[in-house]
C-alpha angles and dihedrals in degrees: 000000000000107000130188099196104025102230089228088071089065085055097052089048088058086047092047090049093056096049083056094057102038087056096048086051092042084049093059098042095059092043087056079047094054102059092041089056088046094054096051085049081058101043091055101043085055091050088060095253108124100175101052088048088057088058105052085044087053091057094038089056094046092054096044084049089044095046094041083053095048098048087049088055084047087061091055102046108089117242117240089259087054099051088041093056081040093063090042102055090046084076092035101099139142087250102047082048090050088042095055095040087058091053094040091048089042079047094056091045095047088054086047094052081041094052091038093050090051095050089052 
């Protein structure tokens, strides 16, 4: 079949829209992660042991820097209404525009022969 929209494209929007979600979740939970992983760095550091508190700063570090990339790579995945609008103005041309003004103007015409035939 000739499509105009190929059906498979629904399906990656659906996709799209998941790994949205599931960033945007992954992004939170790191972030929770993260200050728990700061606390226990400060927890340690108070009880006198220094090595153990760079470590949990360490991890603490690497998941805020992992969830504030993340959520940087979430603002640049189009939502499902923007792929949608993105698919649309890709027909949306000055000749498809011409093109459909012509058929609706030939269609018009077409009612008003129709109307005047059956007049007469």
């Amino acid at each position: 079949m000739n499509y105009i929209i190929n059906p498979s494209w629904f399906y990656w929007i659906s996709v799209v829209n998941g790994l949205q979600t599931f960033l945007i979740i992954l992004a939170v939970v790191l972030a929770v992660v993260a200050i728990i992983c700061f606390i226990t760095a400060y927890e340690e550091g108070e009880c006198g042991d220094n090595e153990n508190s760079k470590k949990w700063a360490k991890r603490g570090i690497i998941c805020t820097v992992t969830a504030i990339a993340i959520a940087i790579i979430c603002i640049f995945i189009p939502s499902k209404s923007t792929l949608i609008e993105m698919q649309i103005a890709k027909f949306a041309t000055y000749e498809n525009a011409e093109w459909t003004a012509d058929k609706i103007k030939e269609a018009v015409d077409y009612i008003i022969n129709a109307i005047q035939n059956m007049k007469g």
